[in-house]
N, C-alpha and C positions, 0 to 999 in steps of 0.2 A: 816421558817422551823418549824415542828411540831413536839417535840419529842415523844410526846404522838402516832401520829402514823408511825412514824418512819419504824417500824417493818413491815409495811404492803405494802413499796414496796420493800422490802428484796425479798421473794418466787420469785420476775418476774425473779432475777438473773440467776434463778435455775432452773434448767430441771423438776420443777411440784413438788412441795412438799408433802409429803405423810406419812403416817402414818410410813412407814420405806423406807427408802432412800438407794440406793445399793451403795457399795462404789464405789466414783469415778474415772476417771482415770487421769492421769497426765494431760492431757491437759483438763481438767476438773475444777483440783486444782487451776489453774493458772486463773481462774475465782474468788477464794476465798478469802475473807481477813480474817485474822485468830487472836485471843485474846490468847496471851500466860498467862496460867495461872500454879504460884504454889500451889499445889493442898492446902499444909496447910497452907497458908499464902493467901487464900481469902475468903471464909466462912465456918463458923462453921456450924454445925445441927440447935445448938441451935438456929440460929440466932443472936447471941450478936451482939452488933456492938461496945461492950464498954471490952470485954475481953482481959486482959492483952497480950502484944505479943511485949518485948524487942527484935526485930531482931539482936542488936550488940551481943544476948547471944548466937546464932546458936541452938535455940531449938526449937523442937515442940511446937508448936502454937497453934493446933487443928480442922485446916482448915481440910476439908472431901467433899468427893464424894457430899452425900447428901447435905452439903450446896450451894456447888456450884450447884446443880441441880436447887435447891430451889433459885437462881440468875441470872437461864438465862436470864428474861427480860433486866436485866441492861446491861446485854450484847450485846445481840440481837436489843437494841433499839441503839445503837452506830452503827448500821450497819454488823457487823461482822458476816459471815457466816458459822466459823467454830471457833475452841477452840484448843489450843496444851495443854495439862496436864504433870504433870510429871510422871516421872516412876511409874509404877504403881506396881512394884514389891515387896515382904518383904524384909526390910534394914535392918545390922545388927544395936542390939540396941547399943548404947554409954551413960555409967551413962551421968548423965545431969550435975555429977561435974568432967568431967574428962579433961575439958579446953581444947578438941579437938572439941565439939560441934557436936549436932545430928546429923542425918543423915535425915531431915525434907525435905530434898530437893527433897530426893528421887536416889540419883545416887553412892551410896556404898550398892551394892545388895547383898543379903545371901542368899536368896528362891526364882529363879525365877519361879517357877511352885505354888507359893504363894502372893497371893494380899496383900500388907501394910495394915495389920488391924488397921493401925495410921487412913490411910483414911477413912476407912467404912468398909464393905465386898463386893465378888464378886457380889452377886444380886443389892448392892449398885451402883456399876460402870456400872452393865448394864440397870439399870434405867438412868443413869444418857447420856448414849450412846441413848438410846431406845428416853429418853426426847429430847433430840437433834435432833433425826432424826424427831420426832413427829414434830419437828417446820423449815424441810428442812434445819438443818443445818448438822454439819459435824465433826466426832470426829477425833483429831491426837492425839496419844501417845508419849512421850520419850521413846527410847528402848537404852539400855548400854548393848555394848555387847563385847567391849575391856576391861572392868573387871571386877572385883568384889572388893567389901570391903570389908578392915579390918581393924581396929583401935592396927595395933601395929609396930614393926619392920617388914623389910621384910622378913625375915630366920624363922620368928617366927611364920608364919600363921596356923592355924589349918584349916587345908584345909576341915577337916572330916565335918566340919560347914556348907560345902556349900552344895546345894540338888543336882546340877545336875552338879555338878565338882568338887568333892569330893576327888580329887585325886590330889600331886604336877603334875604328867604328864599332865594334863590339861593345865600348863600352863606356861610361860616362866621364864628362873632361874630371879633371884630378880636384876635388876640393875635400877636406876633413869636414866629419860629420860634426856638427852645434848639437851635441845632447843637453842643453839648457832648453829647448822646445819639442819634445820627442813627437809632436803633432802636425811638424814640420815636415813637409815633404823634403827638407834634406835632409830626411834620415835614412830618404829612400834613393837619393841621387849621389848623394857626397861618398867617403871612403871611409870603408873603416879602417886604424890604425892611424899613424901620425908621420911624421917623413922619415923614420929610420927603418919600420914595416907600414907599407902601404900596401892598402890590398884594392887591387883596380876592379870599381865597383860595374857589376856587368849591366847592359842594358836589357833585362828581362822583359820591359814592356816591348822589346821590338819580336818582330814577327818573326824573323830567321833565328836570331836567338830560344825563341819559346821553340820554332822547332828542332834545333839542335839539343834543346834539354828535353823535349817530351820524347824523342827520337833514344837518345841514350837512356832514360831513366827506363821507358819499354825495355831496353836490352838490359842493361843491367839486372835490372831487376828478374827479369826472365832467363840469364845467362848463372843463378847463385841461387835462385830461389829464395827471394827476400822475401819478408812476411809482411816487414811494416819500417817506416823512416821516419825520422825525426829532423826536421829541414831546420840547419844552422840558421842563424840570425834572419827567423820568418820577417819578422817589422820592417827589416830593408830593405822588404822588397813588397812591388805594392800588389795589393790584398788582391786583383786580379788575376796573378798568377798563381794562388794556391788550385784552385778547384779544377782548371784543366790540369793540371802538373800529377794533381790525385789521380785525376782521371787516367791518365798515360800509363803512369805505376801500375796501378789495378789494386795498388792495396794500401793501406790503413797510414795514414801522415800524420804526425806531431809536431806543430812549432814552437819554436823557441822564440816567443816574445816577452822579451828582459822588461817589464816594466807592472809593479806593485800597484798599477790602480786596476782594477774589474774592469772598467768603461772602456778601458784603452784595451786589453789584452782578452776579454773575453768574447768581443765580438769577431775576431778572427776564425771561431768556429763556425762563421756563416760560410765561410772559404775552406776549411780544411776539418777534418773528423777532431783532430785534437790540439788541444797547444796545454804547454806546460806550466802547471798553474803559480804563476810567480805570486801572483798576491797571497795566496796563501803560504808561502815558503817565505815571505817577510813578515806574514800576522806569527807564524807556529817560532820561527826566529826570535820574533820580541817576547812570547811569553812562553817559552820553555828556556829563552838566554840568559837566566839569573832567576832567583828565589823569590824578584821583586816583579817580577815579568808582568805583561797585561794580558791578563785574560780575559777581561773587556772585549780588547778588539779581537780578538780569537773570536770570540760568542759571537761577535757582529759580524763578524768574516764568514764564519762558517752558513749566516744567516743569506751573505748575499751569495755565495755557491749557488744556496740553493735556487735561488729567485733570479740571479744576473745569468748565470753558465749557460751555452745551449743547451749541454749535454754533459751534466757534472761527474759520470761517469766515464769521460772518453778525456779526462782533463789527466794530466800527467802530476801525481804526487810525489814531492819530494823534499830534504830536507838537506842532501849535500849532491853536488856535481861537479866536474871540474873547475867552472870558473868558478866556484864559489869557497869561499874559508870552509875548512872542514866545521861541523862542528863541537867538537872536542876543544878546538879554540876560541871559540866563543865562550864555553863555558869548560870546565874538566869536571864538574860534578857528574856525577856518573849515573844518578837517580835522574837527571833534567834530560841525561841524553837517553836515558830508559826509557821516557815516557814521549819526548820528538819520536822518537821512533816509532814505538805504539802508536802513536797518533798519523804518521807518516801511512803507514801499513794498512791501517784500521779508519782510515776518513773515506770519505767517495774520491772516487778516482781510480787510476792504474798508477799502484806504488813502483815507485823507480828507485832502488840503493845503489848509491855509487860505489864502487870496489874498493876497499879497503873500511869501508864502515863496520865488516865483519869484525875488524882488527882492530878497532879504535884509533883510525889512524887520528894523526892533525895536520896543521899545515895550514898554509895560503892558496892559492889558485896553483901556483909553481910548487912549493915542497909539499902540499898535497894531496902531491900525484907520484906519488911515493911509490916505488914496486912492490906489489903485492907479493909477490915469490918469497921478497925479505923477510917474511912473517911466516915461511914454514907451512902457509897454507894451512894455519892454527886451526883446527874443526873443534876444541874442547873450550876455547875463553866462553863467556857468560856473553858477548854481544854475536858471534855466531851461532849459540843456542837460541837467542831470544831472538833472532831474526827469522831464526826455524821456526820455531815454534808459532810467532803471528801469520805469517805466512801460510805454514800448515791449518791456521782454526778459520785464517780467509778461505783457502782452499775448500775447506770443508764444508764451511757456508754455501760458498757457491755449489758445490756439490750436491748439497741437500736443498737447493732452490735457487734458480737463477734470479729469482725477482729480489734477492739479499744485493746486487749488484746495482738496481735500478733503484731501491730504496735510498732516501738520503739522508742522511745522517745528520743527528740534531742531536741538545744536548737539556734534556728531560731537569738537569740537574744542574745548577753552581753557584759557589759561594767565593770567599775570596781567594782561597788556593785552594780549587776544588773543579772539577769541571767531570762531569758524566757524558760519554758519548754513545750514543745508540744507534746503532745500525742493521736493521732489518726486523724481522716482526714473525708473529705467528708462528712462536715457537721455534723460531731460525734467529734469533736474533745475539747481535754479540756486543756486549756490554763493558767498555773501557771506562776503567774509572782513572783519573790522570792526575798530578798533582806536580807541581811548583815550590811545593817546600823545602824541595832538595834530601840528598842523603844523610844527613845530619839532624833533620825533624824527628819530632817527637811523634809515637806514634798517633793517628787518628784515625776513633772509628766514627763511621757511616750507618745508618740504618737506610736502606735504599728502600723507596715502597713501589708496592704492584705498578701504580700508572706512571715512574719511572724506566723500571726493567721490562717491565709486559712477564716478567715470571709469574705464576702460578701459585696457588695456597701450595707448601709442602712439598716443593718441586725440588729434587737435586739440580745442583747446579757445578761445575767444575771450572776454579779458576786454573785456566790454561798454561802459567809462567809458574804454576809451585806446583800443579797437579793434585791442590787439595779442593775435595767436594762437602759444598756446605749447603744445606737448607733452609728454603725460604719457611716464614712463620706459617701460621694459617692463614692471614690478611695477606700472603704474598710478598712480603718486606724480608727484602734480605739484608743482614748488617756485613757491613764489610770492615777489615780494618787494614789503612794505608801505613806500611812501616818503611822508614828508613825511604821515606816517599817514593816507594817504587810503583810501578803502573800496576793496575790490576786490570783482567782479562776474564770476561765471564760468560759461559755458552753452556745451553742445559746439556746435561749429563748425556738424556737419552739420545740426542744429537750426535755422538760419537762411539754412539757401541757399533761394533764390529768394527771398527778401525784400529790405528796403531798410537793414536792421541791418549798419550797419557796413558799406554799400556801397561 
């Protein structure tokens, strides 16, 4: 692998890269791997890479538009063909000594008809859209449209503060949400936060409302050239509002509904192209979180993907994001986070890495979200090659067949630390072999056979993470052997001539 050019079999992904890129459409998306980034917590303007930025303080940091512009390489050379940002709207400010902590994240909005001049300015963000498209890549936004902020009690808000909801009738009377019955319609009427941040929940079911946000998310959207959005806390807000709200955008919505059963979070795709597939990021948690992990419910999980999902390709995959514990702190084995990863990248869906995964970061929800800058913007450690490099063999896949993206992925193969996952077919296919043993096992070989892999009597094959090519017997059985339990990656040989994989 070559990281240096890396970036130059990216465009084949993609329908002809050009100096502006039209936004895509859902099944589009599901071609993309996407780098979640927070906006102030990855690069500055200045470029520092040494500026102070304690994450446990909850404060502005200084991350901007412009610096991120000024970083797409390191991005773009990881393979990634689009970027999710945060909210891009003005937040209300909070002193920096008032031990509730900024609003740097971006998701306690004051002025939505006003860009966070924390970030940059509006001509800022459309360079920074315009730079994206200039390199065939793809912009996503966070949009909050269940509420607004405010740093005080609930009864106490000064509504007059807000630009385009300036009124209490805007929005529902003040009660905290009961997350003990998430089935509950208060999860769509109550507030989220508690009385030190209360965030006054809007009335989305009312009519002026819906058209005050279908009214701005048109302009928006049409004023930066967004491609696609991922709508904060979808669940509380009720499921009526997704499909006009798409509609308005004109382009490609993922939400965010925080909840590990299928039944609950999967049928939101009848409303919206995508939502982010949480159950699966609590099955891949429990068995890649330790040596002892279950791979049981992974295998069952992966079973109901396929059978519950509307569209298990337009589901958002992932394994760390802001609210959640990195995870390096869940586990520090370094073989358990090799292969979440691989699995992350390599399942159905559109893989999402959160920023600093490159780095190994850790942390909690708050420390994190750690500055990315702090790290040097490290391009040589072993977690920003191996994010390239799966990236680059999805890529590739898709490149050589788009039906590699509609195929779903199952797992031919499993024993008790052991799990084979298969994704695509007909000589396009790419074959993860994953394991739970940790870095510290002993080694183990596999003899993989033909109606496992779908390999071929005699076939080269190249595993993609060492760059060695091995061949299948005459019956099609390849042996593999798992060391120091790292993930293994396997896609026939002939599959990558003329590229730069493993050149």
């Amino acid at each position: 692998m070559k990281l240096a050019n890396m970036k130059l079999s990216i465009p084949a992904v993609l329908a002809g890269a050009a100096s502006f890129v039209a936004a895509l459409s859902a099944d589009e998306w599901s071609k993309q791997s996407v780098y979640q980034v927070l906006t102030d917590r990855f690069a500055r303007t200045d470029g520092s890479v040494s500026a102070a930025c304690d994450a446990s303080a909850a404060q502005y940091c200084g991350g901007s538009f412009s610096g991120l512009t000024k970083k797409l390489d390191y991005i773009q050379a990881m393979g990634f063909t689009a970027i999710w940002i945060s909210p891009i709207v003005a937040n209300i400010e909070v002193p920096s000594n008032s031990g509730w902590g900024q609003a740097y994240h971006g998701f306690w909005a004051q002025k939505i008809w006003s860009i966070n001049n924390r970030f940059g300015t509006a001509d800022d963000l459309k360079e920074l859209s315009q730079a994206l498209h200039d390199r065939g890549m793809y912009l996503m936004v966070d949009i909050v449209t269940n509420h607004m902020g405010y740093n005080g009690c609930g009864n106490c808000v000064d509504y007059s503060t807000f630009d385009a909801f300036s009124d209490s009738s805007y929005f529902h009377d003040f009660c905290l949400i009961d997350y003990s019955d998430e089935w509950s319609s208060n999860i769509q009427t109550c507030w989220e936060g508690d009385n030190t941040i209360s965030l006054p929940d809007i009335r989305t079911e009312d009519g002026d409302v819906r058209s005050i946000w279908f009214d701005w998310i048109e302009q928006i959207v049409s004023n930066y050239s967004i491609d696609g959005l991922r709508i904060d806390s979808a669940k509380h807000i009720e499921k009526s509002f997704h499909a006009p709200f798409e509609e308005a955008a004109g382009v490609y919505t993922i939400g965010e509904v925080l909840n590990g059963d299928p039944s609950f979070t999967f049928p939101y795709q009848d409303e919206m192209s995508g939502v982010l597939n949480y159950p699966m990021y609590y099955w891949l948690k429990r068995a890649f979180g330790s040596t002892s992990g279950d791979f049981t419910e992974l295998a069952t999980g992966i079973e109901r993907v396929k059978n519950e999902a509307v569209n298990s390709s337009l589901l958002g995959t992932f394994m760390e994001n802001h609210d959640q514990d990195r995870f390096p702190s869940i586990t520090s084995d370094t073989a358990l986070n090799r292969n979440a990863i691989a699995f992350t990248i390599l399942q159905d869906g559109i893989p999402i890495i959160f920023q600093g995964q490159e780095q190994f970061y850790s942390g909690n929800d708050q420390t994190g979200r750690a500055a990315v800058w702090l790290s040097g913007f490290n391009t040589s450690n072993q977690w920003y090659k191996l994010i390239a490099s799966l990236n680059q063999i999805r890529n590739q896949a898709i490149y050589k067949g788009s039906s590699y993206v509609t195929y779903k992925a199952w797992l031919p193969y499993t024993d008790t630390s052991t799990i084979v996952m298969r994704k695509g077919f007909d000589g396009n296919q790419i074959i993860s072999v994953l394991s739970k043993t940790g870095a510290s096992a002993a080694d183990k070989t596999l003899s993989l056979t033909k109606s496992v892999t779908g390999f071929t009597a005699n076939q080269n094959v190249v595993e993609i993470l060492t760059c060695k090519t091995s061949t299948t017997d005459s019956s099609g059985s390849l042996s593999v052997t798992i060391s120091q339990g790292k993930p293994l990656v396997f896609y026939p040989k002939s599959q990558i001539s003329g590229s730069d994989i493993c050149a």
